[in-house]
N, CA, C and O atoms as a Tripos MOL2 file, in Angstrom:
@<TRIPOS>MOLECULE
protein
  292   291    73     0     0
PROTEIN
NO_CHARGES

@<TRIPOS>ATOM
      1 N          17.0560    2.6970   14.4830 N.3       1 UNK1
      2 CA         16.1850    3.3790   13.5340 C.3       1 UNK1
      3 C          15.7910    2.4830   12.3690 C.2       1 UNK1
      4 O          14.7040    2.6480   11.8140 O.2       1 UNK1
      5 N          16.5170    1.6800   12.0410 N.am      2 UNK2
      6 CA         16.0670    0.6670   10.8750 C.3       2 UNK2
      7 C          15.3600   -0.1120   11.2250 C.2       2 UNK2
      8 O          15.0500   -0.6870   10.1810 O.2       2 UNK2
      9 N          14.5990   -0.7970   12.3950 N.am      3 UNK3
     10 CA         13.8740   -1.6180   12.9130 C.3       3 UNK3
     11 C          12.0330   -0.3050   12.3790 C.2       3 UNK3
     12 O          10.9580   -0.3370   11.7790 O.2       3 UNK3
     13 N          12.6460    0.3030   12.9330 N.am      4 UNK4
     14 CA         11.4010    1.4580   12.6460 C.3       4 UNK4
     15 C          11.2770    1.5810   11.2810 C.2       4 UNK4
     16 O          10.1350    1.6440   10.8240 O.2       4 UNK4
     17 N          12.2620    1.6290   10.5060 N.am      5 UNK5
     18 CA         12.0850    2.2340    9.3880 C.3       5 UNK5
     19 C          11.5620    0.8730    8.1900 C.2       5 UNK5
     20 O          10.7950    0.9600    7.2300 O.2       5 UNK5
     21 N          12.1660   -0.0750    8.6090 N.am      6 UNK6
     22 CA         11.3410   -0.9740    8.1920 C.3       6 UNK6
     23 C           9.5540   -1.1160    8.4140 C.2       6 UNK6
     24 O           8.7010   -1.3600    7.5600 O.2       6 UNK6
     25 N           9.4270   -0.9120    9.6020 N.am      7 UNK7
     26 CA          7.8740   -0.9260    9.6920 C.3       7 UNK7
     27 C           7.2480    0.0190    9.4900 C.2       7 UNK7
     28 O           6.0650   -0.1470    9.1930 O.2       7 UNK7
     29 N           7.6630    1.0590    9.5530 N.am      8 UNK8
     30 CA          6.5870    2.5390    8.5880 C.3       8 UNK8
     31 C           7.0110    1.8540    7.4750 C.2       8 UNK8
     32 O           5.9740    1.3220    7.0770 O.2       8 UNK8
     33 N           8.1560    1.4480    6.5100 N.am      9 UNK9
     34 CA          7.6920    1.0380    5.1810 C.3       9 UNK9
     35 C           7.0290   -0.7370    4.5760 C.2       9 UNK9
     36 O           7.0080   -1.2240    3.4460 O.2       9 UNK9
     37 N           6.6700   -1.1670    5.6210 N.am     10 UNK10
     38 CA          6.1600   -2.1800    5.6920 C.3      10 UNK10
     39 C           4.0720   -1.5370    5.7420 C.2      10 UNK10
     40 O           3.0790   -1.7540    5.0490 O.2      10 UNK10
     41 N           4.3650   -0.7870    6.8860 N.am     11 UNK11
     42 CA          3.1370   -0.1160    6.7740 C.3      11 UNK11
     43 C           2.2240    0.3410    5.8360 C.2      11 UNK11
     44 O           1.0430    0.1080    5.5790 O.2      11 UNK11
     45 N           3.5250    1.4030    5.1790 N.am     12 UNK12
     46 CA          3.4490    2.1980    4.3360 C.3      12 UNK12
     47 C           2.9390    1.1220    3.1100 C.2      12 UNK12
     48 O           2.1000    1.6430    2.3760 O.2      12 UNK12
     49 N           3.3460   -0.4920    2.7040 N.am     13 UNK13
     50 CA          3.4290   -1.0260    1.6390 C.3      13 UNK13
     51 C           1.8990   -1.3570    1.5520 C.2      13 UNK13
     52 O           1.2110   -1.4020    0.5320 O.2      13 UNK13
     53 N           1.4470   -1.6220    3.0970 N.am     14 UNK14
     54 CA         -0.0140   -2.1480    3.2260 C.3      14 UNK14
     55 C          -0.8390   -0.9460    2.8780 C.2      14 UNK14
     56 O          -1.7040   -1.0550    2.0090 O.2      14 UNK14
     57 N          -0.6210    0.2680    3.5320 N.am     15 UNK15
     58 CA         -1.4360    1.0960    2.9820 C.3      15 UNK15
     59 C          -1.6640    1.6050    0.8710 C.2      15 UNK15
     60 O          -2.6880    1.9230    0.2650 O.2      15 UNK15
     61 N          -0.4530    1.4800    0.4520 N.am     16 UNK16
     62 CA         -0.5200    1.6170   -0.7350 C.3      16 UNK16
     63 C          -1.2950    0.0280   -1.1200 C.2      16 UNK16
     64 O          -2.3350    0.2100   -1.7530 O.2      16 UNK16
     65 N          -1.1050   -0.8770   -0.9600 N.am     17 UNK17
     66 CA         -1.5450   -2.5050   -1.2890 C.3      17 UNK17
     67 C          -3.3280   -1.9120   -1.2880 C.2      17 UNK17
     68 O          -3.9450   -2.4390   -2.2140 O.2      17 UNK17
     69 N          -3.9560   -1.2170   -0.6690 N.am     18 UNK18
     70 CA         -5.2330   -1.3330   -0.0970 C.3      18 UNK18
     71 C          -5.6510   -0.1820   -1.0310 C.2      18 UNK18
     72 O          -6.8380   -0.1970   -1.3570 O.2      18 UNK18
     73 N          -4.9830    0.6890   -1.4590 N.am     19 UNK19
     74 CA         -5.0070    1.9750   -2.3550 C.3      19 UNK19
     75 C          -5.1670    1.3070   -4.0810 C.2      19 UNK19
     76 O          -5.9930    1.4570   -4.9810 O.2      19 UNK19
     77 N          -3.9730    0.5750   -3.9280 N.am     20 UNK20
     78 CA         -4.0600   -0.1960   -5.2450 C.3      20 UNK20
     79 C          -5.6150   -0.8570   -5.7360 C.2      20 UNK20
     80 O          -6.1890   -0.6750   -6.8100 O.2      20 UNK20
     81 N          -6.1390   -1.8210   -4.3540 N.am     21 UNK21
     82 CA         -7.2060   -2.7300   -4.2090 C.3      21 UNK21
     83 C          -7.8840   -1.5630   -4.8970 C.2      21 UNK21
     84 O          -7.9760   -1.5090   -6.1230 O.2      21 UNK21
     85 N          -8.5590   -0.2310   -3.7380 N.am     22 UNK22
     86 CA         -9.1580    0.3780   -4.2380 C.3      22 UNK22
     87 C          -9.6240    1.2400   -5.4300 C.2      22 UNK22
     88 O         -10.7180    1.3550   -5.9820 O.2      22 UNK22
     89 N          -8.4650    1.7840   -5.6290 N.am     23 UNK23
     90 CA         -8.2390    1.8270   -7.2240 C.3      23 UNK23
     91 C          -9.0020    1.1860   -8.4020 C.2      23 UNK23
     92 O          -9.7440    1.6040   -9.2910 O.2      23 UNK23
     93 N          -8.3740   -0.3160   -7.9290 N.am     24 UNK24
     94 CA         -8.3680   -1.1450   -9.3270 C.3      24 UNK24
     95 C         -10.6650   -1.4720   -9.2280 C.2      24 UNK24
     96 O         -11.3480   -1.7780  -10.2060 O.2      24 UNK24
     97 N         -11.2170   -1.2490   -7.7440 N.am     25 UNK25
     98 CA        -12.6990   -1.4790   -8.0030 C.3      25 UNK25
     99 C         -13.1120   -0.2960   -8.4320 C.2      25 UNK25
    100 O         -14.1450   -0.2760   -9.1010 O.2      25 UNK25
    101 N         -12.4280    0.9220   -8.1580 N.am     26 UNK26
    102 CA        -13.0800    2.5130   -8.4090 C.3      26 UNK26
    103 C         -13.5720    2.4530   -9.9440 C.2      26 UNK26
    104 O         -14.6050    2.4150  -10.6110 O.2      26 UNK26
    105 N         -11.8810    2.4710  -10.1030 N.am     27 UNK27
    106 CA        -12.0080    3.2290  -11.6570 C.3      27 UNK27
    107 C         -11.3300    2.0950  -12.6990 C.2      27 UNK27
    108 O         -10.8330    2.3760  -13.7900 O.2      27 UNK27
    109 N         -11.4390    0.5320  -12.0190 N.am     28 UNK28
    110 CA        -10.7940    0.1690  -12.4980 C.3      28 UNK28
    111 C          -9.5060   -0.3630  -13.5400 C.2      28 UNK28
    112 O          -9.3430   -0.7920  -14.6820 O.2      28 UNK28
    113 N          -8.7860   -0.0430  -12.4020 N.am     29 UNK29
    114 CA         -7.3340    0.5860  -13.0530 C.3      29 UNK29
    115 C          -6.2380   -0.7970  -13.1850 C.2      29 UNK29
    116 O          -5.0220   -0.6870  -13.3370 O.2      29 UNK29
    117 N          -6.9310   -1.9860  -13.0940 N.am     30 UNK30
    118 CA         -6.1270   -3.4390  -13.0520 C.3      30 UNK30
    119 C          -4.5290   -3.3930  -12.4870 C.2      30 UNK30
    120 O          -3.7590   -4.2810  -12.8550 O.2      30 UNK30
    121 N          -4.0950   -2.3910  -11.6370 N.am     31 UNK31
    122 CA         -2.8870   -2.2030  -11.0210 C.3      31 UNK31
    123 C          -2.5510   -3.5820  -10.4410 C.2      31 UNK31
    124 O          -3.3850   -4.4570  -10.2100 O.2      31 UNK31
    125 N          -1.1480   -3.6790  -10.2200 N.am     32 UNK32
    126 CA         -0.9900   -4.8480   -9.6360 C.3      32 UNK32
    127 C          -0.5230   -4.3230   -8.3610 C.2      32 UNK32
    128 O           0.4950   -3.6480   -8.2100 O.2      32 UNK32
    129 N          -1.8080   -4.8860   -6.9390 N.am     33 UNK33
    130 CA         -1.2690   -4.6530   -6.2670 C.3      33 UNK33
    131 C           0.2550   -5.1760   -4.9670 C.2      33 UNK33
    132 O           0.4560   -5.9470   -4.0290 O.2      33 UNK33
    133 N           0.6510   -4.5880   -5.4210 N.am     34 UNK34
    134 CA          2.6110   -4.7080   -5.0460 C.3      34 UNK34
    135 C           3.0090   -3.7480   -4.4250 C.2      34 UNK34
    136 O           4.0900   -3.2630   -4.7590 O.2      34 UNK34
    137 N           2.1730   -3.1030   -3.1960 N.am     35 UNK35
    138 CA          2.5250   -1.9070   -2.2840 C.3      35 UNK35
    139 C           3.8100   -0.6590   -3.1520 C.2      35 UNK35
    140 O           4.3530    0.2100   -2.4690 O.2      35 UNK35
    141 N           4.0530   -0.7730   -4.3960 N.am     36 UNK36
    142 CA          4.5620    0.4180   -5.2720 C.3      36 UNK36
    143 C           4.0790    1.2990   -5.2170 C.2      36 UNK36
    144 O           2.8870    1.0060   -5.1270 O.2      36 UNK36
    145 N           4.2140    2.5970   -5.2040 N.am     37 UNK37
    146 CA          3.7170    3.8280   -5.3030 C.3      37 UNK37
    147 C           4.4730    3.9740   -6.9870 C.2      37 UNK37
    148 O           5.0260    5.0660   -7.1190 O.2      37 UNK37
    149 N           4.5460    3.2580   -7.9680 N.am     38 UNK38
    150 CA          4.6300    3.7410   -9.2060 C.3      38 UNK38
    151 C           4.1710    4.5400   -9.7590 C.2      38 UNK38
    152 O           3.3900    5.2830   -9.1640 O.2      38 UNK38
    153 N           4.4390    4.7290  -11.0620 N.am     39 UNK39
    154 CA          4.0410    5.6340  -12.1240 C.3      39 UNK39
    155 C           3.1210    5.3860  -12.2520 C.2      39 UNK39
    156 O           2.4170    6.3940  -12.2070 O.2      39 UNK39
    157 N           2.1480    3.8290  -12.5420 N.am     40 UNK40
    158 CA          1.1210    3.5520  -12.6420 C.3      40 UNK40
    159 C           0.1420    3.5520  -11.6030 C.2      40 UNK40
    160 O          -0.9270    2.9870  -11.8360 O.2      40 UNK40
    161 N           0.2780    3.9460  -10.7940 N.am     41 UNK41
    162 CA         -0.4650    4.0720   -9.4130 C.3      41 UNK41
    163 C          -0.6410    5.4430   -9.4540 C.2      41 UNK41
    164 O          -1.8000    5.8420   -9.5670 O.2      41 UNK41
    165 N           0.7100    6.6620   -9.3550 N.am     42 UNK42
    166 CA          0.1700    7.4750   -9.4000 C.3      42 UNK42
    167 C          -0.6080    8.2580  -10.6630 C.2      42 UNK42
    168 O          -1.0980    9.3720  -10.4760 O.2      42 UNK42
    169 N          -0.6900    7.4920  -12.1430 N.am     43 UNK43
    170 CA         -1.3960    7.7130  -12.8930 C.3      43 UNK43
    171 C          -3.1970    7.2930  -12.6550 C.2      43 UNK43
    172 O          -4.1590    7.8420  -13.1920 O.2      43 UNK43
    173 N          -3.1950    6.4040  -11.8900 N.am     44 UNK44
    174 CA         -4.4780    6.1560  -11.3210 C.3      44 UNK44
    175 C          -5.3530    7.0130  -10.3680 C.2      44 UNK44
    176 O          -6.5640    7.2300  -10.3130 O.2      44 UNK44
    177 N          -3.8540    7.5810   -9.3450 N.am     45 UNK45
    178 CA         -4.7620    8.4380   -8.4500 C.3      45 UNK45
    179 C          -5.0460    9.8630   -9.4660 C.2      45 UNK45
    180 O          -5.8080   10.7750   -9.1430 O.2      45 UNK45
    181 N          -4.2590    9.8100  -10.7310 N.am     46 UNK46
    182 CA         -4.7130   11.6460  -10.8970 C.3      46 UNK46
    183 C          -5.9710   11.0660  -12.1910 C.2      46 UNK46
    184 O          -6.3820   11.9730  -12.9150 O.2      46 UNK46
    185 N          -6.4930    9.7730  -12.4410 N.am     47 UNK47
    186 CA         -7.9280    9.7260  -12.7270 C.3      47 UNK47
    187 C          -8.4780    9.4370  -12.1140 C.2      47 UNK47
    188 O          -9.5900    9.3900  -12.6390 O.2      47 UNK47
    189 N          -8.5420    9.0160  -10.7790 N.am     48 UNK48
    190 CA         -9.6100    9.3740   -9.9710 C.3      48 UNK48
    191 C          -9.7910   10.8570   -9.1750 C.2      48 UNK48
    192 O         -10.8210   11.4340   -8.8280 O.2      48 UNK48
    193 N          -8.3560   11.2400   -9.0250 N.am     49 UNK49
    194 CA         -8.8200   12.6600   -8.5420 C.3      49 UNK49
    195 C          -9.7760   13.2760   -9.8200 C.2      49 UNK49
    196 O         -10.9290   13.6620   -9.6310 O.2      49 UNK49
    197 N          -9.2850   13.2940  -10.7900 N.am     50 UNK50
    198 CA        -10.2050   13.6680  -11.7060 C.3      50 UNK50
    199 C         -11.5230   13.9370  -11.9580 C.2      50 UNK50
    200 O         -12.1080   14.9670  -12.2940 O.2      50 UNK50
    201 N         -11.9050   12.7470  -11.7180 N.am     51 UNK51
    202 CA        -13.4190   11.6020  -11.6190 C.3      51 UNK51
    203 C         -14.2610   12.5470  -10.1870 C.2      51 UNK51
    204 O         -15.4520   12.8580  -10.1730 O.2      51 UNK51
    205 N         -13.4050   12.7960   -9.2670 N.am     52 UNK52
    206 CA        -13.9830   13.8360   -8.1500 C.3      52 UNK52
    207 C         -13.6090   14.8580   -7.9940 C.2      52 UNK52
    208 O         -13.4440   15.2570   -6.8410 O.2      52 UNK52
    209 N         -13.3230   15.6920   -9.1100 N.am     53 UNK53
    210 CA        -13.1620   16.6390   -8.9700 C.3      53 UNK53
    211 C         -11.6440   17.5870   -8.0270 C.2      53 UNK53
    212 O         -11.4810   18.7380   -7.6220 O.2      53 UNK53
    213 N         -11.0410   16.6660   -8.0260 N.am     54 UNK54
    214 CA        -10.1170   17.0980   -6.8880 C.3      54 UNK54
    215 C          -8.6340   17.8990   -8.0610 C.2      54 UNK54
    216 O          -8.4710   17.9050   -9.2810 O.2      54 UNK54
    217 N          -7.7970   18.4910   -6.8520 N.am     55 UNK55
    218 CA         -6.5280   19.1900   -7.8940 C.3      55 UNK55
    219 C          -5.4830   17.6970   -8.5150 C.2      55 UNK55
    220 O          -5.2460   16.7210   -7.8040 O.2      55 UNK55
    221 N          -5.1750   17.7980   -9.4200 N.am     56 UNK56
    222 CA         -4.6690   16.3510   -9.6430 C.3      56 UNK56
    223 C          -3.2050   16.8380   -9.9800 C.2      56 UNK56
    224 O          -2.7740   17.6190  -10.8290 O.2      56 UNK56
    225 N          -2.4710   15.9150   -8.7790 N.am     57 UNK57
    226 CA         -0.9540   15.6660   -8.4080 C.3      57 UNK57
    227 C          -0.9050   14.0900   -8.6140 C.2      57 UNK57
    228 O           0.0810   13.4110   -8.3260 O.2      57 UNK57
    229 N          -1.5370   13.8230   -8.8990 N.am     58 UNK58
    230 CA         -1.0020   11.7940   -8.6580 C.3      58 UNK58
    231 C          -0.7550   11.5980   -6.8400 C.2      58 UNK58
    232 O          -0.7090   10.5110   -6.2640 O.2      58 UNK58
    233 N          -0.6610   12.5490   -6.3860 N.am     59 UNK59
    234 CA         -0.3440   11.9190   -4.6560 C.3      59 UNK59
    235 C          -1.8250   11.6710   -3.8720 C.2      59 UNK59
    236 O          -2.7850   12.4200   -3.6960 O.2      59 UNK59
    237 N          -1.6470   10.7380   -3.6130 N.am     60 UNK60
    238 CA         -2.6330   10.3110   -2.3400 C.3      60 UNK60
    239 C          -2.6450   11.3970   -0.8060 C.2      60 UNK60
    240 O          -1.9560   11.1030    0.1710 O.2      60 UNK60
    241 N          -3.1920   12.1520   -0.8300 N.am     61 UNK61
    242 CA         -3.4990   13.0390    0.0000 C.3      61 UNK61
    243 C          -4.7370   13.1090    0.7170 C.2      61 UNK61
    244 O          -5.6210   12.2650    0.5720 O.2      61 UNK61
    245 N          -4.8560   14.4720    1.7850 N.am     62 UNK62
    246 CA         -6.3240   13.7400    2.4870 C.3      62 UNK62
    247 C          -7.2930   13.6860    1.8910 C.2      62 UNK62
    248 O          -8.1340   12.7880    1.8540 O.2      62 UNK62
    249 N          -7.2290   15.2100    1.0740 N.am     63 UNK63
    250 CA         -8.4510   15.1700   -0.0270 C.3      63 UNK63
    251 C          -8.7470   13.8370   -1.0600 C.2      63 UNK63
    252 O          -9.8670   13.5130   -1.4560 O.2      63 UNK63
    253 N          -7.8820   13.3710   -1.2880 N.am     64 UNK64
    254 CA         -8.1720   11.8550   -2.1600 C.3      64 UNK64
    255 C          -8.5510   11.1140   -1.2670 C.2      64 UNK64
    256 O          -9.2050   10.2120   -1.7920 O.2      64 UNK64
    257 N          -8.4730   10.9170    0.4850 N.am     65 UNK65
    258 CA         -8.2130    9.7750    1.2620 C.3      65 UNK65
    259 C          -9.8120   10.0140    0.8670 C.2      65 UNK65
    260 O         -10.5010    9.2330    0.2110 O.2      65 UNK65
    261 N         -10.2760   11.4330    1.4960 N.am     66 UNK66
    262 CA        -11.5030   12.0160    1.7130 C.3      66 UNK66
    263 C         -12.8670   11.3230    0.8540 C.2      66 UNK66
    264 O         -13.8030   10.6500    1.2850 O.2      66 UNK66
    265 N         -12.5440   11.7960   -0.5370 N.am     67 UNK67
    266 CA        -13.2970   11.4150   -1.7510 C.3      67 UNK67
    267 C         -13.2010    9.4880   -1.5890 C.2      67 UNK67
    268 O         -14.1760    8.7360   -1.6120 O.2      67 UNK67
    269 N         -11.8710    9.1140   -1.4450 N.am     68 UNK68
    270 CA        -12.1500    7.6810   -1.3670 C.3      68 UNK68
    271 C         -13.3090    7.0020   -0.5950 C.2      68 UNK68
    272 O         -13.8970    5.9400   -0.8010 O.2      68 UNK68
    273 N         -13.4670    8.0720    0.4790 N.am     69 UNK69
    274 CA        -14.2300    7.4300    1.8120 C.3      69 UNK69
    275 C         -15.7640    7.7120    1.2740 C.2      69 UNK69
    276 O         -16.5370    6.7940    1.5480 O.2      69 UNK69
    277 N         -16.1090    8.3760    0.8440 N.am     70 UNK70
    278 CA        -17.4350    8.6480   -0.0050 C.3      70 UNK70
    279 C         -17.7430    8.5890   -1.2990 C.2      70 UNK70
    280 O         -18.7000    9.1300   -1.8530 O.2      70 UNK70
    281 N         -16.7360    7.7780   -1.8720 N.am     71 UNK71
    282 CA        -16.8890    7.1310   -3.1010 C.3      71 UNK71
    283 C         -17.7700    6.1770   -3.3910 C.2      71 UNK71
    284 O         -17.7330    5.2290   -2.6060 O.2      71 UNK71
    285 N         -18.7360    6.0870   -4.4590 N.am     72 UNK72
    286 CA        -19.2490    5.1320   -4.6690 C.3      72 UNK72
    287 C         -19.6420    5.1410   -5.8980 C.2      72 UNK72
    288 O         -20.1020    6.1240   -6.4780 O.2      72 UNK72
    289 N         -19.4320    3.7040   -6.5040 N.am     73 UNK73
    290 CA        -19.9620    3.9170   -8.1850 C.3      73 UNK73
    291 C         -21.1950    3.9410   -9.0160 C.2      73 UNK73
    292 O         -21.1190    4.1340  -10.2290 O.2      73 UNK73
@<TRIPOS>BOND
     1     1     2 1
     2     2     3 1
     3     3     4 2
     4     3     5 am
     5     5     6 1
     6     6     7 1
     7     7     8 2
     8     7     9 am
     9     9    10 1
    10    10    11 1
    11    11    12 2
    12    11    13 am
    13    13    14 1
    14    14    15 1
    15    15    16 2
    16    15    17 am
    17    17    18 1
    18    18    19 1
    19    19    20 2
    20    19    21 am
    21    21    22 1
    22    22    23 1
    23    23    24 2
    24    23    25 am
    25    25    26 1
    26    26    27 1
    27    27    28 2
    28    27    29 am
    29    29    30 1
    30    30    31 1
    31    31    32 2
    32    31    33 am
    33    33    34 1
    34    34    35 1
    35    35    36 2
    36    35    37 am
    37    37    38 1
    38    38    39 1
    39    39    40 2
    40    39    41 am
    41    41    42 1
    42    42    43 1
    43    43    44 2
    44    43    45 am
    45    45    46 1
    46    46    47 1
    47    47    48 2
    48    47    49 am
    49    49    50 1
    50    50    51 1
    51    51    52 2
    52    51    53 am
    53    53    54 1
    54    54    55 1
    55    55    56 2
    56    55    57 am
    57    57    58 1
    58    58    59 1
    59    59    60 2
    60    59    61 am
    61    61    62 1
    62    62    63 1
    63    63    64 2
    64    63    65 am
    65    65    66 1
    66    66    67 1
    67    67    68 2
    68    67    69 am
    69    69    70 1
    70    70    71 1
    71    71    72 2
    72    71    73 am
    73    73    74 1
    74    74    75 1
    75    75    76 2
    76    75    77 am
    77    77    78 1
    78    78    79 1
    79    79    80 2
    80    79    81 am
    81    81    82 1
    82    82    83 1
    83    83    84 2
    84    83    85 am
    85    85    86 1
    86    86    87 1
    87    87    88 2
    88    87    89 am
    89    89    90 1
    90    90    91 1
    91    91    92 2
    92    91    93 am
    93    93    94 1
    94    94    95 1
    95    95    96 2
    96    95    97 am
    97    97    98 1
    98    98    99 1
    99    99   100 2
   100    99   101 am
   101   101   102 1
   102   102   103 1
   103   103   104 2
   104   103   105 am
   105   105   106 1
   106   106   107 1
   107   107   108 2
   108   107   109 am
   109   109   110 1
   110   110   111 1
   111   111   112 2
   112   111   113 am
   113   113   114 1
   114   114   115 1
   115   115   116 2
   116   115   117 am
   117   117   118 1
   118   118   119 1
   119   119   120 2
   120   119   121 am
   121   121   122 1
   122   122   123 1
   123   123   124 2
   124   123   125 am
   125   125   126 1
   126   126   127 1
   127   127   128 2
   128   127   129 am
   129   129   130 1
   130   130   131 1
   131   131   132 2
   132   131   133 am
   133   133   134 1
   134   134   135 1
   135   135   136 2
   136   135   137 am
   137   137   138 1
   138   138   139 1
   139   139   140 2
   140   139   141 am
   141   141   142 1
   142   142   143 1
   143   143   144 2
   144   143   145 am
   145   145   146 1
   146   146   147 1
   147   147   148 2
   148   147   149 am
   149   149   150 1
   150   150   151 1
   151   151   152 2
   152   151   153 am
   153   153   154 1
   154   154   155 1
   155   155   156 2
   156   155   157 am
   157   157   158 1
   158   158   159 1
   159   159   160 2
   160   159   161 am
   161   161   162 1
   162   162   163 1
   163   163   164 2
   164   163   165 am
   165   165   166 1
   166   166   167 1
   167   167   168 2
   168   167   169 am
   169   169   170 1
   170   170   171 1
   171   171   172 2
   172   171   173 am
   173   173   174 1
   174   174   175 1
   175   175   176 2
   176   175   177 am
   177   177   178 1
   178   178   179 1
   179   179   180 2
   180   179   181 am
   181   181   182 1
   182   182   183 1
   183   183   184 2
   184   183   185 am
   185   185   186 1
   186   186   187 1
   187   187   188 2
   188   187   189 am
   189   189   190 1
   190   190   191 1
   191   191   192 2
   192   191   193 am
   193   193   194 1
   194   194   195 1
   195   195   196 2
   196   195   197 am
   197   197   198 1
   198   198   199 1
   199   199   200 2
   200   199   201 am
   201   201   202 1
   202   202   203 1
   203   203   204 2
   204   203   205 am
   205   205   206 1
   206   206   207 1
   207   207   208 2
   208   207   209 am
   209   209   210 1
   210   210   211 1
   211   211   212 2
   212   211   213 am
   213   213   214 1
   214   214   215 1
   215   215   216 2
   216   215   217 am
   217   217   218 1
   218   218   219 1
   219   219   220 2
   220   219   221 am
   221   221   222 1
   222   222   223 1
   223   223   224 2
   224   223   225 am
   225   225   226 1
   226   226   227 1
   227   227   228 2
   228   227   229 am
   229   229   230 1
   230   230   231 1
   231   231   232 2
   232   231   233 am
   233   233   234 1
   234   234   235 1
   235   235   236 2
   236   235   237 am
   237   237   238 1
   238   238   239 1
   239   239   240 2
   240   239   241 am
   241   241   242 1
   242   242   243 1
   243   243   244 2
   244   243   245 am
   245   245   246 1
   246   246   247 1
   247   247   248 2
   248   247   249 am
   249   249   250 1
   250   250   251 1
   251   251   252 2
   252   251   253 am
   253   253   254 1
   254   254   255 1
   255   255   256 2
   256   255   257 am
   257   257   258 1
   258   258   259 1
   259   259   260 2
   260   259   261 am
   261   261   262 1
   262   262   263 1
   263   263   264 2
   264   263   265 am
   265   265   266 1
   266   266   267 1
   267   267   268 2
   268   267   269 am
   269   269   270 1
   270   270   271 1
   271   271   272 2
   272   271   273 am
   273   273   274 1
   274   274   275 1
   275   275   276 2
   276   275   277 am
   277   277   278 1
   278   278   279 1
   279   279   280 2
   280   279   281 am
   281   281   282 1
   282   282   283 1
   283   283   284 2
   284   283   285 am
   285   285   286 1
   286   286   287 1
   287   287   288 2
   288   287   289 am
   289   289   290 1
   290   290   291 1
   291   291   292 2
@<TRIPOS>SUBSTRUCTURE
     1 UNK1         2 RESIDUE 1 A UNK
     2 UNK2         6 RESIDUE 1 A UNK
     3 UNK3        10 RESIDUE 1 A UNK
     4 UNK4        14 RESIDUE 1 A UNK
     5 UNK5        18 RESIDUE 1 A UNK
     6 UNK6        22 RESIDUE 1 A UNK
     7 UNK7        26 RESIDUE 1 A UNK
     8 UNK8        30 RESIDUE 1 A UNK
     9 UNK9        34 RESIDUE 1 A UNK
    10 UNK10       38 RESIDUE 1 A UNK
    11 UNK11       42 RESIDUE 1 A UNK
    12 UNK12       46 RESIDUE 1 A UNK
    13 UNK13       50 RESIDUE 1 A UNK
    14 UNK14       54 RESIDUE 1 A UNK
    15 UNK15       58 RESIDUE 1 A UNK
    16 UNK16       62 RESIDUE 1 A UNK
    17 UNK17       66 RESIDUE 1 A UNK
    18 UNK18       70 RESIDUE 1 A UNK
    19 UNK19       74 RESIDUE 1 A UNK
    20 UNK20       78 RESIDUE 1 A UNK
    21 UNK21       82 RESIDUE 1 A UNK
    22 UNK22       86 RESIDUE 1 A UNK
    23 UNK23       90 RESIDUE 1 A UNK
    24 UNK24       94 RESIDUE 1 A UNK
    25 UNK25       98 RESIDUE 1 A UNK
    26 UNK26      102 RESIDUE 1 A UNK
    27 UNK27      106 RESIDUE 1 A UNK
    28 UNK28      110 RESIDUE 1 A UNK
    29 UNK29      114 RESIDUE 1 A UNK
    30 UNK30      118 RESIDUE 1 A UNK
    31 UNK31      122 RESIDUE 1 A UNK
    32 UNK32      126 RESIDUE 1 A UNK
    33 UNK33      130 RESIDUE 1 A UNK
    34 UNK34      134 RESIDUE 1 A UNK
    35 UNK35      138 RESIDUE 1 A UNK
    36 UNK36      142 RESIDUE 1 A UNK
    37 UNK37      146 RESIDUE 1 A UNK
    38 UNK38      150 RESIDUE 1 A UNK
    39 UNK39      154 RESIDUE 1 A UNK
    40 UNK40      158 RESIDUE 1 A UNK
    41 UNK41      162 RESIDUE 1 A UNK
    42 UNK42      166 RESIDUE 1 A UNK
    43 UNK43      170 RESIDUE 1 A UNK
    44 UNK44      174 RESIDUE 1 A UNK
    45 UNK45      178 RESIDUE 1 A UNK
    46 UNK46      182 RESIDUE 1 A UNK
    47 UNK47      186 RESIDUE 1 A UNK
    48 UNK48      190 RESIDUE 1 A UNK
    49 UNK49      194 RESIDUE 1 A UNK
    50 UNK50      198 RESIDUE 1 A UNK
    51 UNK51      202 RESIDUE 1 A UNK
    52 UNK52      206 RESIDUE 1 A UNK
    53 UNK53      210 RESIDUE 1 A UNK
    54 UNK54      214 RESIDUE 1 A UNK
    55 UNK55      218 RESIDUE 1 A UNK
    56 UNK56      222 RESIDUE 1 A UNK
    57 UNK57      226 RESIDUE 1 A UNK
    58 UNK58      230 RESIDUE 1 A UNK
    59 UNK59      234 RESIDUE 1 A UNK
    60 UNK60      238 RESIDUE 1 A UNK
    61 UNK61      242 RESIDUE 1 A UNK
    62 UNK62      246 RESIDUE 1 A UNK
    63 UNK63      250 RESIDUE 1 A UNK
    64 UNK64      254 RESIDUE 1 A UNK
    65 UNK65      258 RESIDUE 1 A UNK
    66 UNK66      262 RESIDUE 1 A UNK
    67 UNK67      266 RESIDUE 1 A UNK
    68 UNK68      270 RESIDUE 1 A UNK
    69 UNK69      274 RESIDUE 1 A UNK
    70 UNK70      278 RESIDUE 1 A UNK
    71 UNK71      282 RESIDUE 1 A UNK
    72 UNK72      286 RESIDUE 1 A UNK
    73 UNK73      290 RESIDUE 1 A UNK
């Protein structure tokens, strides 16, 4: 199980790394991206949920994946 569990959180680091990227062109949020799901990351996603209108938790959910995908500035 640790062979696995390493690579969902290896995964997991790339997908936040690419969240960060996005982030930091959205709303530019100068995050450093370091696959963290921090405080400062999730302070980013609840101004961009914001910015679209979405319920703001700080979590990356589909509705944020959603808005990301038809985002544009």
């Amino acid at each position: 199980g640790d062979v696995y569990k390493r690579q969902v959180l290896k995964g997991a680091k790339r997908e936040i790394e690419k969240l960060q990227k996005f982030l930091n062109w959205a709303i530019g949020s100068k995050l450093d991206t370091d696959g963290k799901y921090g405080e400062k990351t999730e302070d980013a996603v609840s101004i961009f949920q914001s910015k679209c209108k979405l319920k703001i938790d700080g979590k990356f959910g589909a509705k944020s994946l959603k808005a990301a995908k038809l985002f544009s500035k």
